[in-house]
N, C-alpha and C positions, 0 to 999 in steps of 0.2 A: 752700280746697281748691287754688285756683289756685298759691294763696304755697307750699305744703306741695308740689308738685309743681316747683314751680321750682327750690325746697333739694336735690329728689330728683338734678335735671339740673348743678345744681352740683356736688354730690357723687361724679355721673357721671363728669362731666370731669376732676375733683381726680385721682381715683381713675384714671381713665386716663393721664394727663399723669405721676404717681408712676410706673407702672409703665414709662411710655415712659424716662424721665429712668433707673430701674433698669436696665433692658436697655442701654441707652447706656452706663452706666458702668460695668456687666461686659461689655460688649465694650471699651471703652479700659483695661480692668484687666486683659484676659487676660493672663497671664503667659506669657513662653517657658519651653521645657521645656531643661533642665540634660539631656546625655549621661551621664554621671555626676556621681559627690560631683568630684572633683578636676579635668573638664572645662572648658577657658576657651572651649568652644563653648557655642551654644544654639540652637533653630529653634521656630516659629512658621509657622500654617496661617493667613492671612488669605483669608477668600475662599478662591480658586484659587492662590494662592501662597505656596510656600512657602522662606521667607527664613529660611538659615544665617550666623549671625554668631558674632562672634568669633576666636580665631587660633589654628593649626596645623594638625590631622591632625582629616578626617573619618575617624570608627573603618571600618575594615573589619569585614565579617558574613561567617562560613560560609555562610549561606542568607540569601538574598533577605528573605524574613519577619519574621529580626530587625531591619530596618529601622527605626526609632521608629515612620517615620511610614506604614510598611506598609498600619495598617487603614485609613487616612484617604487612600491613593493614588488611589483614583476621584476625588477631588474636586481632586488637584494640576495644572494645567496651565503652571505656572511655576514655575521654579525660582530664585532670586536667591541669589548666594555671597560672602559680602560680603568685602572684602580684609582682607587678614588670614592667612585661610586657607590652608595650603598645599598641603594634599592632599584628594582625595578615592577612600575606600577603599570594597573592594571593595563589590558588589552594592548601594549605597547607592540607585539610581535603577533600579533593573532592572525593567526590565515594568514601569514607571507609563504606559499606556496611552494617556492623554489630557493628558501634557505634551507640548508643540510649540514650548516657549523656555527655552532657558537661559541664565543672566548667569552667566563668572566672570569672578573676579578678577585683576587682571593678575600677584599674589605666587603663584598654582598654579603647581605644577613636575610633578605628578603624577598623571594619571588612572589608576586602579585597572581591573583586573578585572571584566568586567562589570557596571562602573562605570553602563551609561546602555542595556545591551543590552535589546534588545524594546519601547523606546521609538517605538512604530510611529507615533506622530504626531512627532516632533521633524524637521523639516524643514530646520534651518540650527543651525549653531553655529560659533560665534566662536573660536576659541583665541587664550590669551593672549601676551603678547610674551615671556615667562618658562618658557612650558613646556618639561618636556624631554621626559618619559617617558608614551607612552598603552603602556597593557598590554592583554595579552589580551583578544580580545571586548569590548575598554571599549564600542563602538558596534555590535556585531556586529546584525545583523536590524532595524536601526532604517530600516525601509521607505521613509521618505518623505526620510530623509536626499538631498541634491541633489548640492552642491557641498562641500569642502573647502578651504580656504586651512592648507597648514605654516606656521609659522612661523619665523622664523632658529634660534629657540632648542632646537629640538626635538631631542634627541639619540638618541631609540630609539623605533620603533613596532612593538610586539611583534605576532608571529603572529599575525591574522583580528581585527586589532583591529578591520577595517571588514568582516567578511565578512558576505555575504547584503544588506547594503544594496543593495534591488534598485533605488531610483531613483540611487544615489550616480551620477553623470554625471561627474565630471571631479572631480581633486584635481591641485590646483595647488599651486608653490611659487615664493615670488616670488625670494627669495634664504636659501642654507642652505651650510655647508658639509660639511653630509651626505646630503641630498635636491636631484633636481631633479627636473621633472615636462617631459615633449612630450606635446600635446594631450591634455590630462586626464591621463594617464597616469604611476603614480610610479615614480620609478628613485632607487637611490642618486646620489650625486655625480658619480660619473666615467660614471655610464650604462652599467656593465658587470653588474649585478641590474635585472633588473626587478621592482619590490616590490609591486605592486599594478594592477591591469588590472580598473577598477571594474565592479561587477558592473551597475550601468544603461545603461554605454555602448551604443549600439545599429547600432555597425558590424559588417554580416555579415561582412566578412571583417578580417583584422587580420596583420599583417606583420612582425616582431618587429626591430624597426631593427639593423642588422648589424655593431653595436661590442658589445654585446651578448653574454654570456659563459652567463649563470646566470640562470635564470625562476625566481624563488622557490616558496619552499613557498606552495601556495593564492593564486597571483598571479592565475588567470582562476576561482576558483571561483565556482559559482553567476551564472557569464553565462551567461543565454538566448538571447543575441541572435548569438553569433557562428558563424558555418556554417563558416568555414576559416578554419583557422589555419596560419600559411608560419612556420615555424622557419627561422630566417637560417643561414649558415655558419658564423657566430662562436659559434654557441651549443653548448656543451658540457654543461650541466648542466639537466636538467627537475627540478625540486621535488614532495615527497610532495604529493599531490593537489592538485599546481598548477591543471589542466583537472578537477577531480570536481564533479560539479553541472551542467554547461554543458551542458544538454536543447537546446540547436539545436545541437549542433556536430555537423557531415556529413564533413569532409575534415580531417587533419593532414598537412600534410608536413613531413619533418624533411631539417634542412640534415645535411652532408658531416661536418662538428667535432661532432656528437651523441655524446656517451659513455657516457651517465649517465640513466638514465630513473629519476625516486624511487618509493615505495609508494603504488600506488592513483593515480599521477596523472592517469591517464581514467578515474575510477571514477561510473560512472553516468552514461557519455555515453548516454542511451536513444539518440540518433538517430545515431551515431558508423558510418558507413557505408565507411571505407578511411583506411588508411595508406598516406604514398607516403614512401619512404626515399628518398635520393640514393644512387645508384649509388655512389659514391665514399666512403661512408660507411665506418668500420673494422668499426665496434661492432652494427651494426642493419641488418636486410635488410627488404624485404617483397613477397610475391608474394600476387597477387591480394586487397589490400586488407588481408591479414594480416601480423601485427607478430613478429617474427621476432630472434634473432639475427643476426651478420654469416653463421657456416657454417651457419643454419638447425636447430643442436644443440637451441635451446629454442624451443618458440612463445609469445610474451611477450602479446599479447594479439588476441585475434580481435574483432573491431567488433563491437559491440551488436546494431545494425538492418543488419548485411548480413542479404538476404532471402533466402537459400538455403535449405533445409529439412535440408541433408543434408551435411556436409563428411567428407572424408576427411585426416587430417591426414600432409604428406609423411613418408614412409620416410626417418630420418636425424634423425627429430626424436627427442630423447631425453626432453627434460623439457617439463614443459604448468604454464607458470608458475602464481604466485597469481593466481588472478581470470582467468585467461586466459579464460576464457568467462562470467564473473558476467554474470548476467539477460540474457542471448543466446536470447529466447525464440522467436525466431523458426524456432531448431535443433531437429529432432525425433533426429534421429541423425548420431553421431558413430563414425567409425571412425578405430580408433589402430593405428599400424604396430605391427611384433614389435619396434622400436626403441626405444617406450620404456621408459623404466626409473623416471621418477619425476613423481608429478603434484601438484604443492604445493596449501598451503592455498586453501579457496573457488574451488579452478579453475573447478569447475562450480558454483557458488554460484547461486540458486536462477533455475538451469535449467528451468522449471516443467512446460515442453511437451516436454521431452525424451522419448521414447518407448522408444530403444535406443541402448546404446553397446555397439560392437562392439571387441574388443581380441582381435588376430592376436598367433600366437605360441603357443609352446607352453611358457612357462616365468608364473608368477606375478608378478604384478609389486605386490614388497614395498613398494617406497618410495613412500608414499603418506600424506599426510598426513589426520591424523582427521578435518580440518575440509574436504578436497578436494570431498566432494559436496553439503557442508552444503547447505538447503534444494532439494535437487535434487527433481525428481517422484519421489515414491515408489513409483511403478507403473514405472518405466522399469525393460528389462531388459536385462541383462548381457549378451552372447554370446562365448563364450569356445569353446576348442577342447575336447574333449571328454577328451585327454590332462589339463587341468588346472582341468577342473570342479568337484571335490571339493576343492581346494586353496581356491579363490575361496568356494566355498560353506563352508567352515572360517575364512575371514578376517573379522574383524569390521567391518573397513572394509568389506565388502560386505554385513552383514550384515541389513538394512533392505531389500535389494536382492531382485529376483527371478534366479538365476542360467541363463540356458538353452546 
């Protein structure tokens, strides 16, 4: 019985040791997966990394999803790209979650289109001595992102390639003859754009160095951390939503050479409490904290968080720009001169607490675009003069509205 049990414990072990030696050598058998039939790429999930070999163009995806290795992204936290390779196309790494390294190769010239965007863990990365071109959102919302080092060879970095990187701290450039960076901060070559004003910096106030010509499109968007911002003399151009996002910002002052203010560029300053103009300005005025043309013809925009409940807007003002008062909820009524004549789109964009807008005057006032009260309160009433109450109450732009 003893012998007959001992055969039992050999056969045990036979029979284990077979199946361990199996599992070993399909995992040294796994094969990498082919792009397609006529692809000289191929990748591979070891563990937590995963490793693209071979040479040319990672494919670009319309959606994130056709990724290869989409279903298996929870488990990637490395990425390795072996040389060889020159590109990498769109949404290839988008939202893989719990990657926080990635190797390229020194042959990429190219980062794609939200290439690496929502990578909330990736905290550092390397570029190579070869690149030229990041595109679009290639890094956009990559949270933990730190620092940047440009490269010499870099020749284009397309619009919000780094936006919402809320820890990004500082991007440097050591030598480039198209970028240079003062204290974290990127500027083209000659320092006459400022291209990017990282959004983890954490100076309240910030100073805009005074060779300084043109603030790019989205160059301070989504910083929380800055309360004032001093527009220099030299600057003549603000960029489409260069300041939109920046929930600390309390004060802007803009220098005297101001010409040019782009679309939405303080959009969704919640704490945005005065503009201060330089008297000597051509283009841009402003009285009591409001944003103004030079002869006061349009009001361009009224601050977020001024805490008044009640404005009256000056006699002479004609037009009530876009967005001039978007989520100004601290406004319950507004009164408008017999002046004006035209109120653009989302002026009052959603106004929530708005209660009454009064408009003086005894003529209608046609120019007004469809989208002017978009999300305003729906309970706020109209007060009009009694000569051209049935006029307003026939317009469909009021039509949502209570007219009294």
């Amino acid at each position: 019985m003893r012998r007959f049990n001992s055969w039992i414990v050999v056969l045990l072990i036979l029979v284990l040791l077979i199946l361990a030696t199996s599992c070993i050598n399909d995992k040294n058998n796994e094969q990498p997966n082919v792009f397609n039939e006529n692809s000289e790429l191929n990748w591979i999930i070891k563990d937590s990394l995963l490793v693209i070999n071979g040479n040319g163009k990672i494919p670009s995806y319309d959606n994130y999803t056709n990724a290869p290795w989409y279903s298996q992204k929870s488990k990637i936290k490395e990425v390795k790209i072996s040389e060889g390779i020159t590109e990498i196309g769109r949404f290839n790494f988008y939202s893989i979650n719990n990657l926080s390294k990635v190797i390229l190769p020194q042959t990429l010239v190219y980062i794609g289109a939200n290439a690496f965007q929502y990578c909330k863990k990736l905290d550092g990365i390397n570029f190579p001595s070869n690149l030229r071109h990041i595109d679009i959102y290639s890094f956009a919302s990559c949270e933990s992102l730190k620092n940047l080092i440009i490269p010499n060879s870099l020749q284009e970095i397309e619009a919000r390639a780094f936006i919402l990187c809320s820890s990004l701290d500082s991007i440097n450039v050591i030598s480039s003859n198209l970028f240079s960076s003062e204290k974290g901060v990127l500027f083209n070559k000659q320092r006459s754009i400022l291209i990017c004003y990282p959004a983890g910096r954490k100076d309240s106030t910030y100073i805009i160095p005074n060779n300084i010509r043109t603030i790019g499109n989205d160059a301070f968007f989504g910083n929380n951390y800055l309360k004032t911002i001093i527009i220099s003399d030299s600057v003549q151009n603000i960029g489409k939503t260069a300041f939109s996002e920046c929930h600390g910002l309390s004060i802007v002052q803009l220098g005297k050479s101001l010409n040019e203010i782009g679309y939405e560029a303080f959009e969704n300053c919640p704490n945005l409490k005065s503009f201060q103009v330089d008297f000597n300005n051509k283009h841009f005025s402003s009285q009591s904290g409001v944003l103004y043309d030079k002869n006061k013809t349009k009001l361009i925009r009224y601050p977020t968080s001024k805490t008044i409940s009640s404005f009256e807007i000056p006699i002479g003002v004609e037009t009530i720009g876009g967005g001039a008062f978007a989520k100004c909820n601290n406004l319950e009524r507004v009164l408008l001169p017999k002046s004006i004549t035209k109120i653009d789109g989302y002026a009052f964009y959603m106004c929530e607490n708005i209660l009454a807008i009064k408009i003086d005057g005894n003529k209608l006032i046609e120019n007004i675009d469809n989208f002017a009260f978009d999300g305003m309160n729906k309970n706020a009433k109209f007060i009009v003069s009694e000569s051209v109450k049935s006029e307003y109450k026939a317009s469909d732009k009021f039509s949502k509205f209570t007219i009294d």
